[in-house]
C-alpha positions as CSV (number, residue, x, y, z in Angstrom):
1,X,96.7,116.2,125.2
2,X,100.4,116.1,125.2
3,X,102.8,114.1,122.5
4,X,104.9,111.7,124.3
5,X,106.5,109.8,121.7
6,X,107.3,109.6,117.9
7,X,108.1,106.6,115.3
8,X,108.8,106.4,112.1
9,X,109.2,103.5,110.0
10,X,110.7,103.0,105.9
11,X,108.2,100.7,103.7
12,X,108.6,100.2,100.3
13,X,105.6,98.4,98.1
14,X,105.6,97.2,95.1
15,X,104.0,99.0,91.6
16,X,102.3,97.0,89.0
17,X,105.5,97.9,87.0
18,X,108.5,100.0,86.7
19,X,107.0,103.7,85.8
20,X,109.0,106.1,83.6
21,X,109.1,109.7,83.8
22,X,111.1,112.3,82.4
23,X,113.7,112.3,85.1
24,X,114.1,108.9,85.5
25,X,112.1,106.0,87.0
26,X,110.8,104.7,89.8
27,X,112.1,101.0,89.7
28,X,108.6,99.0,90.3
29,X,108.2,100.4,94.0
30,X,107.6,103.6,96.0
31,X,109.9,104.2,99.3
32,X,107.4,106.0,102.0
33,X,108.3,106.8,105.6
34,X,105.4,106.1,108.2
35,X,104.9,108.3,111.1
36,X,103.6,107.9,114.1
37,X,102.9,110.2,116.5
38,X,101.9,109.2,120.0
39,X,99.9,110.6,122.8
40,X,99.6,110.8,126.0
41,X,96.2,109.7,126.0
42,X,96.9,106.6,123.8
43,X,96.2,108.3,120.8
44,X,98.1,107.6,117.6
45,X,98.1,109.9,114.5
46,X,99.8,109.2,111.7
47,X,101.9,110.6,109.3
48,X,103.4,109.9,105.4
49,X,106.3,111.1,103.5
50,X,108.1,110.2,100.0
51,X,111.9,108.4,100.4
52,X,113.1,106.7,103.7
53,X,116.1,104.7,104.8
54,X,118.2,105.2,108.5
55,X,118.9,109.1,107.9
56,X,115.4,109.8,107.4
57,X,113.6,108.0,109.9
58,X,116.9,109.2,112.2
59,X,115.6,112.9,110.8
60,X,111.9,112.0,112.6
61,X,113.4,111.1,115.4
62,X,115.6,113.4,116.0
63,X,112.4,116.1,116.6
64,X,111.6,114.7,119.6
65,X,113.3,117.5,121.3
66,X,110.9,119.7,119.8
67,X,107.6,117.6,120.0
68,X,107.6,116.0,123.4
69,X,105.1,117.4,125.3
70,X,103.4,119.7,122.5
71,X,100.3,119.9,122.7
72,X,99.1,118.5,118.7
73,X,95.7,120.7,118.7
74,X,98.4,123.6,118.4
75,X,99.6,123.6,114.6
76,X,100.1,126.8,114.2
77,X,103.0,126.8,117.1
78,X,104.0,122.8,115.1
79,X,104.7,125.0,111.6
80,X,107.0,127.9,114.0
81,X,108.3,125.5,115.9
82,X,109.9,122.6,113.2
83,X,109.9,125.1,110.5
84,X,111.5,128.4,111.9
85,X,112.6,130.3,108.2
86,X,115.9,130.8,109.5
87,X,117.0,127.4,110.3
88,X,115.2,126.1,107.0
89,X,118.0,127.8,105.0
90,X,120.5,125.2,106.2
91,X,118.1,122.3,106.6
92,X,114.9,122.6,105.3
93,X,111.9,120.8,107.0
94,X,109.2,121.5,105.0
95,X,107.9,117.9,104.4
96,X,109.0,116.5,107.8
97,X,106.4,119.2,108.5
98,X,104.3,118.1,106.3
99,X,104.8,114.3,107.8
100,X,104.6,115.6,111.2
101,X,101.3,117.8,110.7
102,X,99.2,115.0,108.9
103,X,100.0,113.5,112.3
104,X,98.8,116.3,114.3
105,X,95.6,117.0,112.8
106,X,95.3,113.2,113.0
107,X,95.7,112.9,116.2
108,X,93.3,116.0,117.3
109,X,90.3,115.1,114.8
110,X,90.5,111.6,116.9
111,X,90.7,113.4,120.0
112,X,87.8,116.4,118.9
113,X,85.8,113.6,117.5
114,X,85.9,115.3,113.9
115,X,87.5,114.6,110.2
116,X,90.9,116.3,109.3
117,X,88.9,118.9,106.2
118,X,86.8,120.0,109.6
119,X,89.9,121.5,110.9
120,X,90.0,123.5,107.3
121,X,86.4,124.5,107.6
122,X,85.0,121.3,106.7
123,X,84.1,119.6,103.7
124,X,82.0,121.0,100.1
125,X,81.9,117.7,98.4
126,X,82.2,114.0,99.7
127,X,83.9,112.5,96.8
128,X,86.9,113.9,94.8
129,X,87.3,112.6,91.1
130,X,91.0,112.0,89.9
131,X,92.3,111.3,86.5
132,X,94.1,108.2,85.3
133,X,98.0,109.4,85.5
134,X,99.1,107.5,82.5
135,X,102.7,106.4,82.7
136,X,105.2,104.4,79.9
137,X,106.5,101.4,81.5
138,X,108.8,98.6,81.8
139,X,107.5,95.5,81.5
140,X,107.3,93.7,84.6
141,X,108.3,90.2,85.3
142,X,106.9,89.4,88.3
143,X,103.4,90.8,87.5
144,X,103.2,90.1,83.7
145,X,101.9,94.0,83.1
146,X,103.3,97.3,81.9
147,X,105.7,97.9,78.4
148,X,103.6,100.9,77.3
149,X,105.1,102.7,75.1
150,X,103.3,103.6,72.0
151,X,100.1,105.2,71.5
152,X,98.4,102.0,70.7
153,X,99.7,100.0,73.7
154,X,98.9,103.6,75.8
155,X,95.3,103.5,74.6
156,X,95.1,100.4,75.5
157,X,96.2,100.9,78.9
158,X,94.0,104.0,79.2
159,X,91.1,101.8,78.4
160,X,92.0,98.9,81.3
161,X,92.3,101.6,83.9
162,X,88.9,103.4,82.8
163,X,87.1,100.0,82.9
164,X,88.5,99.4,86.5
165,X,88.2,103.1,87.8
166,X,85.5,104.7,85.9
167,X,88.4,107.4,84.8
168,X,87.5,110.8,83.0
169,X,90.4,112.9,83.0
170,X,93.5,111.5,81.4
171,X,97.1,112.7,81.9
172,X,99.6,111.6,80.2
173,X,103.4,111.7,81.8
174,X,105.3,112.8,79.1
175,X,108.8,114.1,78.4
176,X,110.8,110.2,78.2
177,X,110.2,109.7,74.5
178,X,110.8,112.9,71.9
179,X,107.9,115.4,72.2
180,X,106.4,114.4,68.7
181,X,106.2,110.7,70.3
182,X,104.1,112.7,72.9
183,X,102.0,114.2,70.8
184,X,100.9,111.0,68.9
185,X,100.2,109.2,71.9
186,X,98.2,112.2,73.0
187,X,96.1,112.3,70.0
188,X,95.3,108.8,69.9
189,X,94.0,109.0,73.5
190,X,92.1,112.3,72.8
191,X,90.5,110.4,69.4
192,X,90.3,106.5,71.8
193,X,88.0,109.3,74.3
194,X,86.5,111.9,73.2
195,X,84.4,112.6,75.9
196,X,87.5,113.0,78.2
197,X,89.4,115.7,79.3
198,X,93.3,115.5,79.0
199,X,96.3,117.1,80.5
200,X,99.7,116.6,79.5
201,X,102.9,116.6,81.5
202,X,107.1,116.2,80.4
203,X,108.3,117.0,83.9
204,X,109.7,120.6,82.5
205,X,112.3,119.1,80.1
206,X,111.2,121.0,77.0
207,X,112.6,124.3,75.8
208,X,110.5,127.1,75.7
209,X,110.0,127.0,71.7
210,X,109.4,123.0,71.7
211,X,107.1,123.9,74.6
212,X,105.4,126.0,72.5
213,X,105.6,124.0,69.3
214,X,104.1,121.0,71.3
215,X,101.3,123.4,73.0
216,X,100.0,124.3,69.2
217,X,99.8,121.0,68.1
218,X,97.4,119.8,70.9
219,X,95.7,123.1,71.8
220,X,92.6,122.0,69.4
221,X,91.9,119.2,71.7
222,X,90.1,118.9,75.2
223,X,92.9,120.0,77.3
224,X,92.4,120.7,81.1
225,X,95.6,122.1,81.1
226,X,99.3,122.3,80.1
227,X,101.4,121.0,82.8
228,X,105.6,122.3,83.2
229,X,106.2,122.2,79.5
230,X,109.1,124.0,80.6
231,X,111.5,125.3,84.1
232,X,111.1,128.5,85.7
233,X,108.3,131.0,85.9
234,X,110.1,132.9,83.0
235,X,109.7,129.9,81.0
236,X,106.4,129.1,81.9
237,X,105.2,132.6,81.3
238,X,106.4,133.1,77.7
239,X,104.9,129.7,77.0
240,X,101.6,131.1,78.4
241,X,102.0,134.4,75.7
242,X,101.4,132.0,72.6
243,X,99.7,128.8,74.2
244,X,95.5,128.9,73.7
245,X,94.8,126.9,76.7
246,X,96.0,127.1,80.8
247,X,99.1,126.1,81.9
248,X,99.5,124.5,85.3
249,X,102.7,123.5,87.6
250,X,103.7,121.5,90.6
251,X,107.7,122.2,90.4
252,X,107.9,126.3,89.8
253,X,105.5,127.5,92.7
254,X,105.4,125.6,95.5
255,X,105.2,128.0,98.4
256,X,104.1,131.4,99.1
257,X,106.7,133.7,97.7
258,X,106.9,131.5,94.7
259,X,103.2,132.4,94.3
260,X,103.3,135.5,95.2
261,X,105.7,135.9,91.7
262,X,103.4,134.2,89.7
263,X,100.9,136.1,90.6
264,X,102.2,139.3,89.9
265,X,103.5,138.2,86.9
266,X,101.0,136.5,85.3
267,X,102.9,133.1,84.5
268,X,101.1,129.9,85.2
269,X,97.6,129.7,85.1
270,X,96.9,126.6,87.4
271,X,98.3,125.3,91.0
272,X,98.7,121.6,91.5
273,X,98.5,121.4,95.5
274,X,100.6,118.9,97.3
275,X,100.1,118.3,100.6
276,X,103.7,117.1,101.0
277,X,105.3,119.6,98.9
278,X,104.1,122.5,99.8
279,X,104.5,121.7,104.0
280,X,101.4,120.1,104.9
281,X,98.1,120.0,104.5
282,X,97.2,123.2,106.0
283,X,99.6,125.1,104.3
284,X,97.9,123.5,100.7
285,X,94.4,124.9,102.3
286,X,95.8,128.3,102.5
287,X,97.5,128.4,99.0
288,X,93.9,127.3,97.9
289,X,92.8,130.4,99.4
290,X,95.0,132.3,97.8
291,X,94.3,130.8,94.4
292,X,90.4,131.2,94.8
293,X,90.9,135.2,95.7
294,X,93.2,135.8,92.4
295,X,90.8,133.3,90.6
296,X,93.7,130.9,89.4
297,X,93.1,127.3,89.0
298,X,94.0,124.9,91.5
299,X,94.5,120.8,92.1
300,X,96.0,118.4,93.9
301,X,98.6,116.8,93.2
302,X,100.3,113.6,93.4
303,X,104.3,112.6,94.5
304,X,104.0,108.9,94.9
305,X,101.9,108.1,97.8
306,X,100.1,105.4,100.1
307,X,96.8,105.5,101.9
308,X,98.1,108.3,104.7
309,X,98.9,110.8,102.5
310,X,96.0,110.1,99.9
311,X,93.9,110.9,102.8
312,X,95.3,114.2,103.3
313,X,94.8,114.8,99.3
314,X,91.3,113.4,99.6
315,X,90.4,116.2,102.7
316,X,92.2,118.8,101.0
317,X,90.1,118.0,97.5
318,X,86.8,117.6,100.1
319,X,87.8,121.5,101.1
320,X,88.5,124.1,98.7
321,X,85.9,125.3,97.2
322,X,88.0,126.0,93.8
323,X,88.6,122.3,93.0
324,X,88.0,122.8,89.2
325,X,90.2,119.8,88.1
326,X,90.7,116.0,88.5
327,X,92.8,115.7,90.9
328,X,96.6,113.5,90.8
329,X,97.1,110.2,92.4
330,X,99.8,108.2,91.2
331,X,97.5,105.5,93.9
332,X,96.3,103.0,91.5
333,X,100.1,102.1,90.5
334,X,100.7,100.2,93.8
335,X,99.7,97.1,94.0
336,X,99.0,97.3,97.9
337,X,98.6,99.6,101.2
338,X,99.8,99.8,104.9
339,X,96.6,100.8,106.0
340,X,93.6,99.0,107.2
341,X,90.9,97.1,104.9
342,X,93.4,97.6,101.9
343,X,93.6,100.0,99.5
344,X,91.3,103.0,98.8
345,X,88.5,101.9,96.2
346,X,87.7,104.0,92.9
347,X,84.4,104.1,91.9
348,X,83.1,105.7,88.7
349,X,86.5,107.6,89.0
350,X,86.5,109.2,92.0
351,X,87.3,108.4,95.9
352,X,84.9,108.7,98.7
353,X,85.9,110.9,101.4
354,X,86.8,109.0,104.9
355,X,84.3,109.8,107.6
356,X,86.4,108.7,110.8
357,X,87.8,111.2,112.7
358,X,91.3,112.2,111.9
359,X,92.5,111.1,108.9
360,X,90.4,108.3,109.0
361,X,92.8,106.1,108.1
362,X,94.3,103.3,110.3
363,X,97.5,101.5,110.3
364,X,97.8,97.4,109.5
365,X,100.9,96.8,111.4
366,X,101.3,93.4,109.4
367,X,101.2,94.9,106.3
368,X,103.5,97.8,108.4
369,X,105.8,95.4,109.2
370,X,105.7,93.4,105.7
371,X,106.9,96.3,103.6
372,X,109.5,97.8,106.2
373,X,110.8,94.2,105.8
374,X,110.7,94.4,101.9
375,X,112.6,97.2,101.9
376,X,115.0,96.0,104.2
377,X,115.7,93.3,101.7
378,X,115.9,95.6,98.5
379,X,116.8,99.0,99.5
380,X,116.1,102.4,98.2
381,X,116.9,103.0,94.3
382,X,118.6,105.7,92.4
383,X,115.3,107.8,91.6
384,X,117.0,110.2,88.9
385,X,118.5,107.0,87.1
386,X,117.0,104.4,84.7
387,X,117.8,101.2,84.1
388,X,117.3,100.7,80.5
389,X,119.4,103.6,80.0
390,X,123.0,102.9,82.4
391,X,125.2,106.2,80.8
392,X,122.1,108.7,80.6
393,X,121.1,111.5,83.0
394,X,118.4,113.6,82.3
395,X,119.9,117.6,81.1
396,X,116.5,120.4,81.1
397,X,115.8,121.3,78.2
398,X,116.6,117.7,77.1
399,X,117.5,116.2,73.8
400,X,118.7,112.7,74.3
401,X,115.3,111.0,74.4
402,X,114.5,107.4,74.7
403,X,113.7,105.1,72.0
404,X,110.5,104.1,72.2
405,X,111.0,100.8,70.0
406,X,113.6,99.4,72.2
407,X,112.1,97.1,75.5
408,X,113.1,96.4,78.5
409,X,111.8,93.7,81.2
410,X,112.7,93.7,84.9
C-alpha cells in the first residue's frame, strides 16, 4: 500500500454559543482542517487539525513531495520524515504530523482490518468518561442559548449538560472574570454536586501568589486537579510547594524534553495528553508511557475538535493503562459533525469506543462540503480577541478582567 494522493479541506461549524476563555474567544464556531489521505488501493484515511484557511490547507499540500508513494503502515519513517528536528526549528510540523498520522494509522487499521488503539497495543477499556468543560458565554442569537456568567446561571448550565450527558467530572474554564469570581462559581458547582469531581482551569493567567491564593480557597473541595494556574514550569512548581492537591497542564509540557524537566524537577503533577499538540496520536501513547513509569497523572485533552480527532482522543483514552481522569472534549459545544451518522453520542457521561477499523470514523461529504462552504462565507476569526471587549488583549499574569455583570449577544 502506497499514498498516492492528499486533500485537505477548511470547515468551520457552528457552537451552541460564543465560548470565552482566558485568552479570548472562540466566536460561536470552531475552524478545522480535514485531511485526507489517499491510497493506492482506494483507501482513504482521514485526518483533523485546529485552524484552516488557503495557507494551511496549501501547508497539506505542499507534503506531497514527501508522502507520494510512502508506504502509511510505516509511521515511524512518517514522524522522521515530516518532522526531521532540524527543519522544525524554522517551521515546525508537529500537528501537520499529527494531521497526517491520524491519517496513517487510519488508513492501515482499514487496510490490517484492525482499530487505531490496536496499533498502540490495543484497548483496556471500551468506553472513556469525559467531564462537562464548562465555559462562560455569550449569548447567542441564532440559537437562543449561552450568557453564563455567574455561578447561578453556571449551575444551571452544569445541570442541563449532566441531564443530557450523564456528566461526573466538572471543569470549569476559568481565568475571564477576576479569580474570586472563579472561586464562587466553583463553590456553587462543588455545593449544586457534591458527588462530582471538579477541576479548575484560567488558561495560566494568574500570578504565582493569586495562583496560590485561589489553590487555598478551593483545596477543601473534590478537586481532580489544579489545571495552569500559572506559566512556566517554575511557576507551576512553586505553586505545587503550598497547593494540597495535584496540579496538571496542557500548555508547559507538551513534548519530551519539556517532560523530561518536569520530571526532574518535580513541577506538575498531572499530563493532559493531546493528540494534536503533542504530534499525533502515537507520540501521546508514548508520553503515556512515560507518565505511567514515573507514576504521574495523565489525561486527554481537548483543543476544539470534530469527530476525527475525538476518535484519536477516544483510542488514546481506550489505551493507556494510566487513564485516572475524565478526560477533555470541548465536543458537546458543536452543534454538528462532518462525519457519518452525526455526532458522537454521550451516554451516562462517557463515549463508546469505535469498533471499525481505522479510526472508525467516516467522512459525510455533504456535511464536508456544507461547512467548507460556511466557512467560505464567514472566514476565520481573531482567536486571541473578544468581541465584547474591542481595546483588550489578554497580558499573563493578567489584571484587567471582565465584568461579569455586563452582556453581550451575537
Amino acid at each position: 500500500m502506497k499514498i498516492v494522493d492528499i486533500k485537505a479541506t477548511t470547515v468551520t461549524v457552528p457552537l451552541e454559543a460564543p465560548i470565552r476563555h482566558a485568552n479570548g474567544i472562540h466566536w460561536g464556531r470552531f475552524v478545522r482542517t480535514i485531511v485526507e489521505v489517499i491510497a493506492d488501493n482506494g483507501l482513504v484515511g482521514l485526518g483533523e487539525m485546529g485552524g484552516g484557511g488557503e495557507s494551511a490547507e496549501n501547508t497539506i499540500k505542499s507534503l506531497k513531495s514527501y508522502l507520494v508513494g510512502h508506504d502509511p503502515l510505516q509511521l515511524e519513517q512518517l514522524k522522521w520524515k515530516i518532522n526531521n528536528p532540524v527543519a522544525s526549528i524554522y517551521n515546525s510540523r508537529n500537528q501537520i504530523h499529527a494531521a497526517i498520522e491520524f491519517a496513517c494509522m487510519d488508513l492501515a487499521g482499514k487496510f490490517l482490518g484492525i482499530r487505531a488503539c490496536d496499533l498502540l497495543g490495543g484497548s483496556v477499556r471500551e468506553e472513556i468518561p469525559f467531564a462537562s468543560y464548562l465555559f462562560y458565554r455569550y449569548k447567542d442569537k441564532k440559537t437562543g442559548l449561552g450568557g453564563e456568567s455567574s455561578a447561578e446561571q453556571m449551575v444551571n448550565h452544569a445541570k442541563d449538560l449532566t441531564n443530557k450527558h450523564g456528566f461526573k467530572t466538572h471543569k470549569l474554564k476559568g481565568g475571564v472574570f477576576h479569580p474570586d469570581h472563579d472561586v464562587e462559581v466553583y463553590k456553587a458547582l462543588a455545593e449544586a454536586f457534591p458527588d462530582a469531581s471538579l477541576r479548575l482551569d484560567p488558561n495560566s493567567v494568574w500570578s504565582v501568589e493569586e495562583s496560590i491564593k485561589v489553590g487555598k480557597a478551593i483545596e477543601h473541595l473534590n478537586n481532580d486537579y489544579f489545571e495552569d494556574p500559572t506559566f512556566g514550569l517554575e511557576g507551576m512548581r512553586r505553586v505545587r510547594q503550598f497547593v494540597n492537591f495535584p496540579t496538571s497542564t496542557n500548555t508547559v509540557v507538551i513534548n519530551f524534553e519539556q517532560l523530561a524537566s518536569n520530571i526532574r524537577t518535580e513541577a506538575v503533577d498531572v499530563i493532559l495528553l493531546d493528540t494534536t499538540i503533542w504530534g499525533g496520536l502515537r507520540q501521546a501513547y508514548k508520553a503515556g508511557q512515560v507518565l505511567e513509569t514515573f507514576q504521574l497523572g495523565a489525561s486527554v485533552h481537548s483543543s476544539g475538535e470534530l469527530g476525527i480527532q475525538l476518535a484519536t482522543m477516544l483510542h488514546l483514552g481506550a489505551a493507556l493503562p494510566n487513564l485516572g481522569f475524565a478526560a477533555d472534549a470541548h465536543y458537546h459545544h458543536v452543534t454538528d459533525d462532518i462525519i457519518k451518522g452525526g455526532k458522537f453520542k454521550y451516554v451516562d457521561g462517557k463515549i463508546k469506543l469505535p469498533s471499525s477499523p481505522g479510526l472508525g470514523v467516516e467522512l459525510d461529504y455533504d456535511k464536508l462540503k456544507q461547512y467548507s462552504e460556511l466557512f467560505k462565507k464567514l472566514g476565520g476569526y481573531k482567536y486571541d480577541r473578544d468581541p465584547g471587549r474591542p481595546d483588550w488583549y489578554t497580558i499573563m499574569p493578567e489584571k484587567n478582567y471582565a465584568d461579569p455583570t455586563i452582556e453581550m449577544e451575537f
